[in-house]
C-alpha positions, -999 to 999 in steps of 0.1 A, spaced: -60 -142 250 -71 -143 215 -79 -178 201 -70 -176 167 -38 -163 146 -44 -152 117 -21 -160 88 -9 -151 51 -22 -183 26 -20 -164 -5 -8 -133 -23 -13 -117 -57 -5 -83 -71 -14 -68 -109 1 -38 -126 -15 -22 -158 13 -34 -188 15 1 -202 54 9 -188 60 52 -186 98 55 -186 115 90 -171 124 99 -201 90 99 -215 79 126 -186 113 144 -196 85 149 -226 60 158 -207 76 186 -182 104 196 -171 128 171 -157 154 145 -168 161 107 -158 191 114 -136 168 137 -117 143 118 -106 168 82 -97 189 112 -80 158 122 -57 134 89 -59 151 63 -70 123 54 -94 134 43 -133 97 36 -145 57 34 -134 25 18 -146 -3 33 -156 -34 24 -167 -44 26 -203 -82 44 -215 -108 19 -200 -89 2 -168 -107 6 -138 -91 2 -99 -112 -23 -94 -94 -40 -127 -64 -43 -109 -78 -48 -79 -96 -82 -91 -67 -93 -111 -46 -94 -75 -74 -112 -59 -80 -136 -77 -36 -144 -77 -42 -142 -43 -71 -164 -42 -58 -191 -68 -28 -190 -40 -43 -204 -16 -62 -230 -32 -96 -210 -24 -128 -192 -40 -143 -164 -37 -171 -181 -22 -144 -190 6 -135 -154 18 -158 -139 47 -150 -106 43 -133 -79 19 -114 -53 30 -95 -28 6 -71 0 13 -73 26 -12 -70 68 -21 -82 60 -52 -119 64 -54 -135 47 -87 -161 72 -82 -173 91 -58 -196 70 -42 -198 37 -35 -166 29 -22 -142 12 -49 -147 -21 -24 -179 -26 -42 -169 -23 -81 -143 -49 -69 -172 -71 -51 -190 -69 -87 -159 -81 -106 -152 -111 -82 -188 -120 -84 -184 -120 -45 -228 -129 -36 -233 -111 -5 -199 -112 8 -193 -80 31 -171 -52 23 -158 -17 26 -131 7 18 -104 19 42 -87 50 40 -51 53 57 -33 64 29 4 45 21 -5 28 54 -39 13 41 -27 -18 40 -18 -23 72 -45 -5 91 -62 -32 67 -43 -56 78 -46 -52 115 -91 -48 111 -86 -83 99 -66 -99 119 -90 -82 145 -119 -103 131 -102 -134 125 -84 -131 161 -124 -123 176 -139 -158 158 -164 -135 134 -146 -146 104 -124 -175 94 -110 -161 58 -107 -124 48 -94 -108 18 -74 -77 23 -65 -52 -10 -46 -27 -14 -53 -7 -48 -45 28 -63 -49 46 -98 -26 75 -94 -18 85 -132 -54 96 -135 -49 120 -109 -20 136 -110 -4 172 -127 21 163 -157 34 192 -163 64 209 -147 38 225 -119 31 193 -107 63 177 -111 81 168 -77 43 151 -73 35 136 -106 73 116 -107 66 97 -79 33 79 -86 23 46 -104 -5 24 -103 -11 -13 -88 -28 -34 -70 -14 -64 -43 -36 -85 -25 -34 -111 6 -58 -139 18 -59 -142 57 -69 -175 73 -74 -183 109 -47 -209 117 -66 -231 142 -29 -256 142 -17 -250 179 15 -267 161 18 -241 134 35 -209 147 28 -191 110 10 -159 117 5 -117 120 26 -115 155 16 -76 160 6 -48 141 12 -11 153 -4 19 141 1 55 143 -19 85 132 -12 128 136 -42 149 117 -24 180 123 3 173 91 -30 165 70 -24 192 49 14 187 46 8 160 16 -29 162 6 -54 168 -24 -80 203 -15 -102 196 -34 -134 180 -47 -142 187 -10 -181 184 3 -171 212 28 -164 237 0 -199 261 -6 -219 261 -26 -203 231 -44 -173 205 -39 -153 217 -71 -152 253 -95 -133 262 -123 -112 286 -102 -102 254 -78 -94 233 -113 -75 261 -128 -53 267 -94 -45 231 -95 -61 227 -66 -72 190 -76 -36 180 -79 -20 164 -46 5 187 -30 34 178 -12 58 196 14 83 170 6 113 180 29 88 183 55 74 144 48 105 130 42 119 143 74 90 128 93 87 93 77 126 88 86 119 96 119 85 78 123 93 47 106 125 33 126 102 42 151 77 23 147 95 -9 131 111 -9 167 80 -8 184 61 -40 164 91 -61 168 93 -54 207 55 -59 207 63 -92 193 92 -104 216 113 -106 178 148 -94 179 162 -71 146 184 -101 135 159 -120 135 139 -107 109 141 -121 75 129 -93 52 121 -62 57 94 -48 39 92 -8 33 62 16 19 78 26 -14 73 63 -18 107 69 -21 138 44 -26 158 76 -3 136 72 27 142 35 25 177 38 26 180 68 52 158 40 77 178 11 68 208 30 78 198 38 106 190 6 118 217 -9 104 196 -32 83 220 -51 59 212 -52 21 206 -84 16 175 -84 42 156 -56 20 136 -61 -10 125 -26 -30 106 -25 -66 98 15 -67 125 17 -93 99 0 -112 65 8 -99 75 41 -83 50 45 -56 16 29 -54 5 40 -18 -17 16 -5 -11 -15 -29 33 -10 -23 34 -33 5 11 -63 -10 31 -55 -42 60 -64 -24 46 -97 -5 35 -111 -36 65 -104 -58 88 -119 -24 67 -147 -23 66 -155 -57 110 -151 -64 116 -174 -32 122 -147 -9 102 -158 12 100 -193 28 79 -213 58 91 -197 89 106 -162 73 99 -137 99 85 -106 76 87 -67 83 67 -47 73 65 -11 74 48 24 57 43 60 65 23 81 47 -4 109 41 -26 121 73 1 116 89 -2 77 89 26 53 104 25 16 111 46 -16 111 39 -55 109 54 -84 122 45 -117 105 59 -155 105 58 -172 72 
């Protein structure tokens, strides 16, 4: 039996301040604001403005987080951050954020699961905590879509949906045998064979004889694609799933849950799931219609607003629970 829980002490999230509206992409392509509410559910996004960095926003929700919990940075053991949005190609955007935290020799590394990144996150470190190798870890979720995506009508059922943020979480070993707080289970799902249903071709280091030509950039090739009908259909289907499966895992009942907690790619899928579970309003708590979606960073996003509006109180059970590109799938179960 493990002999340590590990437990939430501290959240944080930052989004850039520059607010794009629907209508202001009506400008940009062709599309209106009653479309995209109609298929996303999404009002507005952030994006970042000339000179932000991920590792900007990804320091600015750490050190919330860290301010929290009471802590430093000289307090954290290790730093794990979920991301798809590399701040260059190499090193790993872990490491532009272990420069802005001034973190000394503090390990780190980037994770890549998509929408799910934070919780595959998530689960590595309450896998650490739970073995004894570390008592405090910092887990990130951060993303930079807007530099990234098509704006124009080509790349519009993409380029609506995206926003950028960053949400962070301090874990802690909970060594209080009295103290039930704590990540009860984690599940996690994967299927490679859909990778190419919701992906970006290219730069690629398999392409020869380089990663990236003109003919690839004028394609559009370096835009994400998306068969959406085709994701949407799975991620209903895969995340009721797998909600079901982390509560059983942790002996929790549906009605017991406090909040549940949702990826928010798209405010439809969200609905569609609660649905079908049955999952009464007043239990959920969504913010795409104001962030649209920020892949990895969505679920910490949504901790740290929760936690900071009261949502959340000592001995809230918390769901938590994302699907997204690879095809990634998981769900969390956590005591307040």
């Amino acid at each position: 039996m493990p002999s340590k829980r590990a437990k939430i002490v501290g959240t944080g999230m930052c989004v850039p301040e520059r607010v794009v509206t629907n209508d202001e992409l009506a400008g940009m392509m062709d599309t209106t604001d009653e479309w995209i509410q109609q298929r996303t559910g999404i009002k507005e996004r952030r994006w970042i403005t000339p000179g932000q960095m991920p590792a900007d926003l990804a320091g600015e929700a750490s050190l919330a987080a860290l301010e929290r919990a009471g802590l430093g940075i000289e307090d954290i053991d290790f730093i794990l951050l979920g991301t798809l949005s590399s701040q260059h190609e190499f090193p790993g955007t872990s490491f532009f954020l272990h420069e802005r935290l001034s973190a000394g020799e503090i390990p780190c590394i980037d994770l890549r699961a998509q929408c799910s990144g934070f919780l595959y996150a998530l689960n590595f470190a309450d896998s650490l905590i739970q073995s004894g190798k570390c008592r405090r870890i910092l887990v990130v979720g951060c993303e930079v879509h807007s530099t990234g995506i098509d704006p124009t009508t080509r790349g519009r059922d993409v380029a609506v949906i995206f926003g950028d943020g960053a949400g962070a979480v301090i874990l802690e070993a909970n060594e209080d045998d009295d103290d039930p707080a704590g990540i009860l289970h984690v599940r996690l799902h994967a299927q490679g064979k859909h990778a190419r249903r919701l992906w970006i071709e290219a730069p690629a280091s398999g392409e020869w004889p380089c990663r990236i030509s003109k003919e690839m950039i004028d394609e559009g090739r370096h835009f994400p694609k998306m068969e959406g009908k085709y994701v949407f259909k799975h991620a209903v289907t895969r995340m009721p799933e797998v909600l079901t499966e982390a509560l059983a895992g942790a002996s929790i009942k549906l009605d017991d849950v406090s909040l549940f907690l949702f990826h928010q790619a798209n405010l439809r899928i969200n609905e569609y799931v609660a649905g079908k579970l049955e999952i009464p309003d007043d239990r959920l708590f969504n913010n795409i219609e104001r962030y649209g979606n920020c892949s990895a960073a969505s679920i910490p996003m949504l901790l740290a607003e929760a936690d900071r509006e009261g949502l959340i109180t000592s001995g809230h059970i918390i769901s938590m629970t994302a699907f997204g590109s690879g095809f990634t799938w998981g769900s969390a179960v956590v005591r307040w």
